[in-house]
C-alpha positions as CSV (number, residue, x, y, z in Angstrom):
1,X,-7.6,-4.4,28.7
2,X,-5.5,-4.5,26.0
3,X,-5.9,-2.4,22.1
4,X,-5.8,-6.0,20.7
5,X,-8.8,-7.7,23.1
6,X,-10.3,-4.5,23.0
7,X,-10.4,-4.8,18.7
8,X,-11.2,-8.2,19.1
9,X,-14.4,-7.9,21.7
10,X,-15.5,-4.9,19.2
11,X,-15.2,-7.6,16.4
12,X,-17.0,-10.2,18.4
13,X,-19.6,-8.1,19.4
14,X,-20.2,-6.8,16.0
15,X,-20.7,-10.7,14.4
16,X,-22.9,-10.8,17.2
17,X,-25.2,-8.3,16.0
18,X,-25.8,-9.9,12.8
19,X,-24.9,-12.8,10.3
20,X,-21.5,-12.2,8.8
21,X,-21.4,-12.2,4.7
22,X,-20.4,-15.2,3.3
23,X,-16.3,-14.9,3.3
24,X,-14.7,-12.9,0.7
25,X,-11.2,-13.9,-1.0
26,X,-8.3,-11.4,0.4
27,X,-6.8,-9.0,-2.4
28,X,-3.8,-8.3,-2.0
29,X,-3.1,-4.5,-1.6
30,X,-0.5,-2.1,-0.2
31,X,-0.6,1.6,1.1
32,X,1.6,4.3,1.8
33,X,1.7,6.8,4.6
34,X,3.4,10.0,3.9
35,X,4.4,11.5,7.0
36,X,6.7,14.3,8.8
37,X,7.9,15.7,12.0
38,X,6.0,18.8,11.7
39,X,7.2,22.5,12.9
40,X,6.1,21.9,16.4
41,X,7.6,18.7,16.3
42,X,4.0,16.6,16.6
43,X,3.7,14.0,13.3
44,X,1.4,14.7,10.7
45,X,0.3,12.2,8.2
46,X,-1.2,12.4,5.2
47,X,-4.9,10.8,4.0
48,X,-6.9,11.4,1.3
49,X,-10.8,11.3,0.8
50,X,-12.4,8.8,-1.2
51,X,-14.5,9.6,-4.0
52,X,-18.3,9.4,-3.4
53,X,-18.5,7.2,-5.9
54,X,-16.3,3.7,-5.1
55,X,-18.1,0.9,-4.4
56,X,-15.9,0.7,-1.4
57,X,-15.9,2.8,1.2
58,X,-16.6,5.8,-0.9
59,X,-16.4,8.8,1.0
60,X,-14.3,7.5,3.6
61,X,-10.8,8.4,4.6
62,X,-7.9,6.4,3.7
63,X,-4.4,6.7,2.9
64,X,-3.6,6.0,-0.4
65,X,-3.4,2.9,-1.5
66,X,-5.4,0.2,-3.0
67,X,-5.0,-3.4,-4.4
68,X,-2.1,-4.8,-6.6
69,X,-2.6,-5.4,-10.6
70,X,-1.1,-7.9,-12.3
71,X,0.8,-5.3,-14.5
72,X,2.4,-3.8,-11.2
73,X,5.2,-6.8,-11.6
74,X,6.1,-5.5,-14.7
75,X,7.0,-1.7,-13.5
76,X,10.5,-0.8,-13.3
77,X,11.3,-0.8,-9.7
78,X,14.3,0.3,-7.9
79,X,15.4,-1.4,-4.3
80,X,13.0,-2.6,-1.7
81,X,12.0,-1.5,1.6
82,X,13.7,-0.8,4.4
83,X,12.6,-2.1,7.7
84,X,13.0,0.8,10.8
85,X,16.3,0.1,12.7
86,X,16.0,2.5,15.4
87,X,13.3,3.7,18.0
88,X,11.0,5.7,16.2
89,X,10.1,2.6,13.9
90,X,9.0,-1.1,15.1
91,X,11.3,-4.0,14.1
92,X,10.0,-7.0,11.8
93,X,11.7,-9.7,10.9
94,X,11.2,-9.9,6.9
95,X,11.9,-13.6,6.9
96,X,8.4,-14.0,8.1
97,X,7.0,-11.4,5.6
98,X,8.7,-12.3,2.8
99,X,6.6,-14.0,0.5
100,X,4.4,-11.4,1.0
101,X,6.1,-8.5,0.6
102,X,6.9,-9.3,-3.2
103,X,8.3,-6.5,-5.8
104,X,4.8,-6.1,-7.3
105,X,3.6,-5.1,-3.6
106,X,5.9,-1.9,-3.4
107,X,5.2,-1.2,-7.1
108,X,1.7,-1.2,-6.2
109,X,2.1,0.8,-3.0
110,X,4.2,3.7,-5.6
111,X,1.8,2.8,-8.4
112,X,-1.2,3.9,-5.7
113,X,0.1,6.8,-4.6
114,X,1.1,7.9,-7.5
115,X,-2.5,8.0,-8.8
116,X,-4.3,9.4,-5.9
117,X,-1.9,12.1,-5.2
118,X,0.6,12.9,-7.6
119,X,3.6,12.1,-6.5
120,X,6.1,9.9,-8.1
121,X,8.8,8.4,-6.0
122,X,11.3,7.4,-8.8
123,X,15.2,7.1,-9.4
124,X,17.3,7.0,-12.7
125,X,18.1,4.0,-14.2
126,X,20.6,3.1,-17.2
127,X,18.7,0.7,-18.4
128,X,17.1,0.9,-22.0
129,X,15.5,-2.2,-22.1
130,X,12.6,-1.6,-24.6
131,X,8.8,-1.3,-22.2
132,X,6.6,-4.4,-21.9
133,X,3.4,-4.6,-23.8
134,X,0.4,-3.6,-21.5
135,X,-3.2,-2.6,-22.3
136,X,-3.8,1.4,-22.7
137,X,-4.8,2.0,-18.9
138,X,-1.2,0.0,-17.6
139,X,1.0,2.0,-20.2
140,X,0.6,5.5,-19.1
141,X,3.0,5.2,-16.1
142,X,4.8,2.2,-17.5
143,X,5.8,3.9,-20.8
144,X,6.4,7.5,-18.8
145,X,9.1,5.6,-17.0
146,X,10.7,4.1,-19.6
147,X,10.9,6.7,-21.8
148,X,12.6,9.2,-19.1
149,X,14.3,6.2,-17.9
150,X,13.4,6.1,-14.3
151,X,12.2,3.7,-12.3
152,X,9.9,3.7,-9.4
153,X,11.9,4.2,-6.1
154,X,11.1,1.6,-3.2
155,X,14.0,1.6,-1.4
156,X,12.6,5.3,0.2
157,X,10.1,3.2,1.9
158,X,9.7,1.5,5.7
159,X,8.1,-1.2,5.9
160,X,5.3,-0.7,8.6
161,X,3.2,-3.3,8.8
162,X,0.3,-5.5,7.6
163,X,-3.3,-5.5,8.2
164,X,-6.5,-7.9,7.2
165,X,-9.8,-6.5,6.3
166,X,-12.0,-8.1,9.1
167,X,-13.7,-10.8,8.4
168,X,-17.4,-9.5,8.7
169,X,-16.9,-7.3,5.4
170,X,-17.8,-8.0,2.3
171,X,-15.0,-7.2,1.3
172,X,-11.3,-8.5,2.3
173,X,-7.8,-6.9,1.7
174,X,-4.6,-8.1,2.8
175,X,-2.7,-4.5,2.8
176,X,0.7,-4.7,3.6
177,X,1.9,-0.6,4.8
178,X,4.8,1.2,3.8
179,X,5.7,4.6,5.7
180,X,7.6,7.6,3.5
């Protein structure tokens, strides 16, 4: 049996179990998964542990991420992802991704992890375009990067992949995944 029929008989299954919620509209989201070769060469990934207190999933483990803002087309963003061009990566043809994989989507992705772990994948920019008006919560990051003129740094990420929320949650995201 394959992962896929396997997923899908869990999934079938499941719906069987009970009525399915009412279908939710997908929100469109994006992750990043920081990983290494560690010292005895097996990968390690990194995950972080959501608060007790979302109204998703809280509790759970997840690597960060979450969904895309409307403010997230306004940060200053630097090159796109790559997609993996040797064996260690899968290959994807971006044509059929593209108009989902949209600058906002890795802005969101380096916005994300930026906020649940710190770090800040940026490059300098020449640019000293004055910032874009945004409410106080956008601005912090936003007006950081302008005033140290960087800008966040997507060309550092892989494209890995998308996945959909399955349909018998309440609710849906449409994550596309970036590896670092």
């Amino acid at each position: 049996m394959s992962p896929s029929s396997l997923y899908q008989d869990a999934l079938s299954h499941l719906m069987s179990l009970a009525t399915p919620p009412p279908p939710s509209e997908l929100r469109a989201s994006a992750s990043i998964v920081p990983w290494r070769v560690g010292g005895d060469r097996r990968t390690e990934v990194f995950w972080v542990r959501r608060n007790l207190t979302m109204g998703v999933l809280g509790g759970w483990r997840a690597f960060p991420g979450g969904g895309v803002s409307p403010a997230d087309k306004d940060l200053p963003l630097h090159g796109k992802p790559t997609v993996g061009t040797d064996a260690s990566f899968p290959r994807y043809d971006l044509l059929h991704f593209e108009p989902d994989l949209s600058p906002a989507t890795f802005a969101a992705a380096l916005r994300e992890l930026w906020e649940e772990t710190g770090l800040l994948l940026t490059t300098p920019i020449q640019d000293n375009t004055p910032p874009i008006e945004r409410t106080a919560s956008e601005a912090a990051l936003a007006t950081w990067l302008a005033e140290n003129h960087l800008a966040l740094d997507a060309s550092r990420l892989v494209f890995a992949g998308r996945w959909i929320t399955p349909p018998i949650s309440a609710f849906r995201f449409d994550t596309r995944f970036f590896l670092w």
